[in-house]
C-alpha positions as CSV (number, residue, x, y, z in Angstrom):
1,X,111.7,-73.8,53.6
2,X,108.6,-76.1,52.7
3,X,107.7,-75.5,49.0
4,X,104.1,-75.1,49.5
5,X,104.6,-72.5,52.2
6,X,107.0,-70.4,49.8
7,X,104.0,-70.4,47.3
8,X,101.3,-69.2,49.6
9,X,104.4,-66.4,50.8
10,X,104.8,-65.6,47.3
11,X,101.0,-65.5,46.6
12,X,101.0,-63.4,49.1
13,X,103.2,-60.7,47.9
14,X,101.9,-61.2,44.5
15,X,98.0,-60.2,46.0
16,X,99.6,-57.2,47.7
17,X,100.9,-55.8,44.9
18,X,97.4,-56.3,43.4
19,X,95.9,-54.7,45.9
20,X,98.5,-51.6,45.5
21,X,97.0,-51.0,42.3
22,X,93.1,-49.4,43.7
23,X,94.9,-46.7,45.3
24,X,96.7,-45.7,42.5
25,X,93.6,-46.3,40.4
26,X,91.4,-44.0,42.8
27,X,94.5,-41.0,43.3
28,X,94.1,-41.2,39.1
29,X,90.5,-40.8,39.0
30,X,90.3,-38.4,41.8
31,X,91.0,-35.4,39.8
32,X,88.3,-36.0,36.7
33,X,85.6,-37.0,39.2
34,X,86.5,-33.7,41.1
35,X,86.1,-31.9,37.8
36,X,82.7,-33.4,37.1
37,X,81.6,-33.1,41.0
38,X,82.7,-29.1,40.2
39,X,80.7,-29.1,37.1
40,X,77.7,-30.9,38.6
41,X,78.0,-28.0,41.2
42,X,77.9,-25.6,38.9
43,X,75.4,-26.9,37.0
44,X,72.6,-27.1,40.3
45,X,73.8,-23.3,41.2
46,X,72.5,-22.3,37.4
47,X,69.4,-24.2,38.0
48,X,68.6,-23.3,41.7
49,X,69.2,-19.3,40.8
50,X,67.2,-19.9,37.3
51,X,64.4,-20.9,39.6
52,X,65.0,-18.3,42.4
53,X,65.4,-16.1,39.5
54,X,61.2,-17.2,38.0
55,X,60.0,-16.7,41.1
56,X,61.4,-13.3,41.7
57,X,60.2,-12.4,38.5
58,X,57.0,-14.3,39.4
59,X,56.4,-11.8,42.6
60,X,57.4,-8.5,40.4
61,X,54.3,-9.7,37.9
62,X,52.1,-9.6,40.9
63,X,53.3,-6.2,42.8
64,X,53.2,-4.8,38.7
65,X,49.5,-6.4,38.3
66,X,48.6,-4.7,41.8
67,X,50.1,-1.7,41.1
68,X,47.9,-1.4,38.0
69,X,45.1,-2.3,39.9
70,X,45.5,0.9,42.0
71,X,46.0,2.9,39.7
72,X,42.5,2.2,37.8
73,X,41.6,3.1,41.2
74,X,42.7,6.3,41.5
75,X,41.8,7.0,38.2
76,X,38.2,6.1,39.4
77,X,38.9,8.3,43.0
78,X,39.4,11.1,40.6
79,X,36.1,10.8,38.6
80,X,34.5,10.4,41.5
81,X,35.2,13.3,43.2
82,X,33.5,15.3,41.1
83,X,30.6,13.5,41.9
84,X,30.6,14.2,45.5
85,X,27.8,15.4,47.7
86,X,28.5,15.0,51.2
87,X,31.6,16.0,53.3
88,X,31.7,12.5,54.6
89,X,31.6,11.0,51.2
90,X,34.7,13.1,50.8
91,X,36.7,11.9,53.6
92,X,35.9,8.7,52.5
93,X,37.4,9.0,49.4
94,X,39.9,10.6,50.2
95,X,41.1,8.3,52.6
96,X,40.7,5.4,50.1
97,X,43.1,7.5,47.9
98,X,45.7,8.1,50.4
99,X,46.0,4.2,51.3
100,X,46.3,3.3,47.6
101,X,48.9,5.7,47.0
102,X,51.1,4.5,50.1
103,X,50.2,0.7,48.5
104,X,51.8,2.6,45.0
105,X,54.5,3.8,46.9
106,X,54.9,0.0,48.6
107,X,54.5,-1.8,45.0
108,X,56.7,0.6,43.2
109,X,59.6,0.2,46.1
110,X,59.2,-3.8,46.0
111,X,59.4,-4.0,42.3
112,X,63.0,-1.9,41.9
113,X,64.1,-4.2,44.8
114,X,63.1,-7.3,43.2
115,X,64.9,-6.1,40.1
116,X,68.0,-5.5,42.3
117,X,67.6,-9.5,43.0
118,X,67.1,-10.6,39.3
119,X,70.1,-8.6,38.2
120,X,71.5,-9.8,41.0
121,X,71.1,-13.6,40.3
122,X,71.3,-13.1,36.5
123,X,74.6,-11.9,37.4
124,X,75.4,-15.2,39.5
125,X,73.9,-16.8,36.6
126,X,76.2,-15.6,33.8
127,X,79.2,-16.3,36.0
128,X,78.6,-19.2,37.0
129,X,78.6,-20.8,32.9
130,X,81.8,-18.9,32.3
131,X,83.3,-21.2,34.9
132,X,81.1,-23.9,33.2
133,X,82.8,-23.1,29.8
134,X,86.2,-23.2,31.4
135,X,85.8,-26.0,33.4
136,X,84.0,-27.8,30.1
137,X,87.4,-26.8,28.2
138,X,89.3,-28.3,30.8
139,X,87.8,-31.5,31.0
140,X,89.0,-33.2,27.8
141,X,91.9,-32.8,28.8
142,X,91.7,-33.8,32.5
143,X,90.2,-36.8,30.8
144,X,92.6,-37.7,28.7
145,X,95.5,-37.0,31.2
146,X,93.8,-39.6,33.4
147,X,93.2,-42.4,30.8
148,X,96.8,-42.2,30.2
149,X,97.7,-43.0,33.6
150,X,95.4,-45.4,33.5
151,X,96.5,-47.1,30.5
152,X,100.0,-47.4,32.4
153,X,98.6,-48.7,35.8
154,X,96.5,-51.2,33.9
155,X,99.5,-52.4,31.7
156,X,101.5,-53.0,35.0
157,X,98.4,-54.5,36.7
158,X,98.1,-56.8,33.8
159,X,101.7,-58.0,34.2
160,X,100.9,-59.0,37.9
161,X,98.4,-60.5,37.0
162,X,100.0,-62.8,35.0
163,X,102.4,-63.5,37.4
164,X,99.7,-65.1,39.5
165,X,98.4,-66.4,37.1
166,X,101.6,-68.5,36.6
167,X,102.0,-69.3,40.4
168,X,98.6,-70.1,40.6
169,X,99.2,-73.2,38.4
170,X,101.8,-74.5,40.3
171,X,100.5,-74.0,43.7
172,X,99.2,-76.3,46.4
173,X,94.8,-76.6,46.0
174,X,94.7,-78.2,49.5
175,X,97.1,-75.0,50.5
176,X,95.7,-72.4,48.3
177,X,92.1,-73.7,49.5
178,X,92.8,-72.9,52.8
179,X,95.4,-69.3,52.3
180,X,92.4,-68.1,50.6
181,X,89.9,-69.0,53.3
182,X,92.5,-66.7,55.8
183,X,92.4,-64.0,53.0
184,X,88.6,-63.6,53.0
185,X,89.2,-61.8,56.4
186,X,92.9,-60.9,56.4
187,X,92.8,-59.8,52.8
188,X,97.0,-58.6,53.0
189,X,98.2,-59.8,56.6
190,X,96.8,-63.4,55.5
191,X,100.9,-64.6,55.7
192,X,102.8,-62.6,58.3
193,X,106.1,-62.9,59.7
194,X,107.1,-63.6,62.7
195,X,109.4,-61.3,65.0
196,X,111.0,-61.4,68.5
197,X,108.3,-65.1,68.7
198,X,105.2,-62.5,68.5
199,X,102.5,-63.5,65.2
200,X,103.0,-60.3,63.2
201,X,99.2,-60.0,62.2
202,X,97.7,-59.9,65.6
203,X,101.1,-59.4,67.5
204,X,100.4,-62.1,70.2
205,X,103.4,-63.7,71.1
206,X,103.5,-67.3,70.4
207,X,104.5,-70.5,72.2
208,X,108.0,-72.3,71.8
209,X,107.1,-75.0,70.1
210,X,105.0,-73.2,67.2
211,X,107.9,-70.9,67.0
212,X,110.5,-74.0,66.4
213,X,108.3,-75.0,64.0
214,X,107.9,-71.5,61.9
215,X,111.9,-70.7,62.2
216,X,112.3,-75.2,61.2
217,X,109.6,-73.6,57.9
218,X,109.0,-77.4,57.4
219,X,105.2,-77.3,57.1
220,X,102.6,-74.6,57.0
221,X,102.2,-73.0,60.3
222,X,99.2,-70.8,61.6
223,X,98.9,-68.5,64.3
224,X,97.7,-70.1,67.3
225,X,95.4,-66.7,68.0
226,X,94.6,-65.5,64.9
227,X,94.8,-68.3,62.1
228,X,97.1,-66.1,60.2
229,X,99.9,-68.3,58.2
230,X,103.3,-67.8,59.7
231,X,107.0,-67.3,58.2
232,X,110.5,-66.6,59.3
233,X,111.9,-64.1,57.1
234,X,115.4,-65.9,55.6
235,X,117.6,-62.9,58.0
236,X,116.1,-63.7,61.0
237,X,116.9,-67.5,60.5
């Protein structure tokens, strides 16, 4: 096999296992950055109810405000009374002392119901930072779990690395120029094989005489439709 096309083939491998190393990466991050998507959960749940929680409170003050405000009024109903000189004045007042007590009997009924809701949500509240403090205890941890794994996929990554490194050096520029023009847009397919005379990569078959010259391994040999570099694997020779 032609040197130059055993260093891009190598290269090739060498980028792969490269490559391999993001999703190993990601599955190692995956379960801090759950941990801190939880907490950052948790954390807009405390501040969403803290708010729905101030404006509760907000409408109590109001119903509690109104509900004094009636009852200065009745107070004043009473005195007036006394005061009284016609039977329509009467009926007057009296019907002005009927409406505010239903509007008592309204504001008194809407403020136990808003403090159903506030205990309600203070509840939530309280609940939701003692899964905070657990999840806060577990995430040094979690942490540190992960930075271990990634100590060891980095380690390995940096031995690949090297490798390449070391190939690099001893490969081809007009070749390597031109493998990682392919790679730009094959990224790991950039050198297939070929089987039963179809291109691997884009699985059109190919003609004879490109596929004399891929099993011959002479030269570097593209795909006639794709552009992908081609190679017989050393068993089907």
């Amino acid at each position: 096999m032609n040197q130059h096309l055993k260093q891009l083939i190598d290269l090739s491998h060498v980028d792969k296992e490269i490559d391999a190393f993001e999703p190993q990466i990601e599955e190692a991050n995956y379960k801090y950055e759950a941990a801190l998507a939880k907490k950052q959960s948790i954390d807009t749940d405390i501040e969403n109810l803290t708010n729905e929680i101030q404006a509760e409170e907000l409408k109590k003050q109001k119903n509690e405000l109104h509900l004094a405000e009636l009852s200065q009024k009745l107070e004043e109903n009473s005195r007036k009374s006394s005061e009284v000189k016609t039977e329509r004045e009467m009926k007057s007042l009296q019907l002005e002392e009927e409406i505010a007590k239903e509007q008592v009997s309204f504001a008194n009924e809407e403020i136990e119901r808003l403090d159903r809701v506030i205990d309600s949500k203070k509840e939530q509240v309280e609940a939701a930072k003692e899964s905070l403090k657990e999840l806060d205890a577990n995430l040094e941890s979690v942490k540190a779990d992960v930075d271990e794994k990634l100590k060891v996929i980095n380690e390995a990554r940096q031995e690949v690395f090297k490798k390449k490194e070391k190939l690099l050096s001893s490969v081809n520029q007009k070749g390597l120029t031109f493998y990682q023009k392919v790679r730009r847009w094959a990224k790991n397919t950039t050198v297939v094989t070929v089987e039963e005379q179809a291109c691997m990569g884009c699985h059109m078959l190919i003609n004879d005489k490109i596929y004399a010259d891929v099993i011959k391994g002479e030269e570097i040999t593209t795909c006639p439709h794709c552009g992908r570099i081609l190679y017989m694997e050393t068993t089907q020779e």
